[in-house]
C-alpha positions as CSV (number, residue, x, y, z in Angstrom):
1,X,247.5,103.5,50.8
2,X,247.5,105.9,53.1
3,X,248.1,106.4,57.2
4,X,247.0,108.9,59.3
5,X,248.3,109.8,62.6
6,X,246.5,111.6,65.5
7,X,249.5,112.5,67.4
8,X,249.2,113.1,71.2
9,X,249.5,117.2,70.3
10,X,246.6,117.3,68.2
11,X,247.9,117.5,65.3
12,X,247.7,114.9,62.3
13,X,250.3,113.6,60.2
14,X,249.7,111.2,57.0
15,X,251.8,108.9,55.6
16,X,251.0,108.1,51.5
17,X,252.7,105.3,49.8
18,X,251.9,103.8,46.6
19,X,253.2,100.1,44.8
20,X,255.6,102.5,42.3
21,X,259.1,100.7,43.2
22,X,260.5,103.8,41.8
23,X,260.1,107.5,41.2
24,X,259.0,108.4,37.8
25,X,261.0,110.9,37.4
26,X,263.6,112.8,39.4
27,X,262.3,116.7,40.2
28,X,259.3,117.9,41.0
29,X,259.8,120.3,37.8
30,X,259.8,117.1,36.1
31,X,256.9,115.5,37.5
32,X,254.8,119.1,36.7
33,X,256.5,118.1,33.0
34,X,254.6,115.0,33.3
35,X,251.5,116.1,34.7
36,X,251.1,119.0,31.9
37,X,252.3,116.6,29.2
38,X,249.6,114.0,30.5
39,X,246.8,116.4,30.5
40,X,247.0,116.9,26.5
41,X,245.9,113.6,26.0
42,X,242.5,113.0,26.4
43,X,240.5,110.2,28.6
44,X,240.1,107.3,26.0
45,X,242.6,109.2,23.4
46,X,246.0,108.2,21.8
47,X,248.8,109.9,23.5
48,X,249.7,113.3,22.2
49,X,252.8,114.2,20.6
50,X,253.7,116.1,24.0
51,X,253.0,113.3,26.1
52,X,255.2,111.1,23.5
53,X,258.2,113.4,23.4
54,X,258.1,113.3,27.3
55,X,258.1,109.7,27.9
56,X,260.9,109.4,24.9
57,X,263.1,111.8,27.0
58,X,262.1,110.2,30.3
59,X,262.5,106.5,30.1
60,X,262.4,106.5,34.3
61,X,258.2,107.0,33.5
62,X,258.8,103.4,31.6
63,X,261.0,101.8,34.6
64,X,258.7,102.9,37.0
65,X,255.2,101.8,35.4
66,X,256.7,98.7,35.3
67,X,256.6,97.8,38.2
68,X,252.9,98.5,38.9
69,X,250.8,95.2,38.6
70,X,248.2,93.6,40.2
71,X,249.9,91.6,43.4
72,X,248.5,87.9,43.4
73,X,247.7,88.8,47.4
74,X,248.0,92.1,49.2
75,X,249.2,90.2,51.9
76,X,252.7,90.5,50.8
77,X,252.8,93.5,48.7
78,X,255.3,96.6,49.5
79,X,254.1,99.9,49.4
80,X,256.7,102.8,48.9
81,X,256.5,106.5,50.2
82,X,255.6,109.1,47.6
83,X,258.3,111.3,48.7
84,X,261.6,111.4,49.6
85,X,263.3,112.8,52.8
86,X,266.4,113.9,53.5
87,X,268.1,113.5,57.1
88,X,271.2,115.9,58.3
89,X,273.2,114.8,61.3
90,X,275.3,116.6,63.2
91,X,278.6,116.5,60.9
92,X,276.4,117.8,57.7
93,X,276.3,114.1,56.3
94,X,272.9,113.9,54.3
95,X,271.1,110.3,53.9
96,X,268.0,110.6,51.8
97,X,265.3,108.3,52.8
98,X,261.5,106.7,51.4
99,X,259.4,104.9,53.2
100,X,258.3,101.7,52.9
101,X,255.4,99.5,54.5
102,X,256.3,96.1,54.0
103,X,254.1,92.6,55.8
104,X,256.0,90.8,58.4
105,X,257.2,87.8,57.1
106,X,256.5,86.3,60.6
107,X,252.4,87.4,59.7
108,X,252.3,85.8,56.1
């Protein structure tokens, strides 16, 4: 899912979120891992040896694509930001953050 923006400066912002409860891996050097390891298996084809060796050494790829399903209504699924964000205060205290679009239980 995705939500676009059209803020009063003219500029657009998006918001992309996705059902994945979590990450499927930690770094973005991992997640290029993935992708390249992916792309050696072709459409339709068992997984390569690459792709296999990857998924052994990341079991976070399992966790996560576990948690994708098909909901039983969309009307109460949670959707989860694709990235994470990182706020700074004043004092230098960091507090990551994801966000999440979730129904109102007040709308179900």
């Amino acid at each position: 899912m995705s939500i676009k923006f059209h803020l009063p400066d003219g500029v657009d912002s998006d918001i992309v979120v996705n059902s994945l409860k979590f990450f499927t891996v930690a770094t973005p050097e991992d997640f290029r891992d993935l992708q390249l390891a992916n792309a050696t298996s072709p459409p339709g084809a068992p997984r390569s040896a690459e792709l296999e060796a990857f998924l052994k050494s990341h079991p976070s790829v399992g966790k996560a694509n576990a948690t994708l399903g098909t909901p039983a209504s969309f009307a109460d699924e949670q959707f989860f930001g694709i990235d994470a964000f990182i706020f700074i205060d004043k004092s230098g205290r960091r507090q990551p953050f994801r966000y999440i679009i979730a129904p109102s239980k007040s709308c179900i």
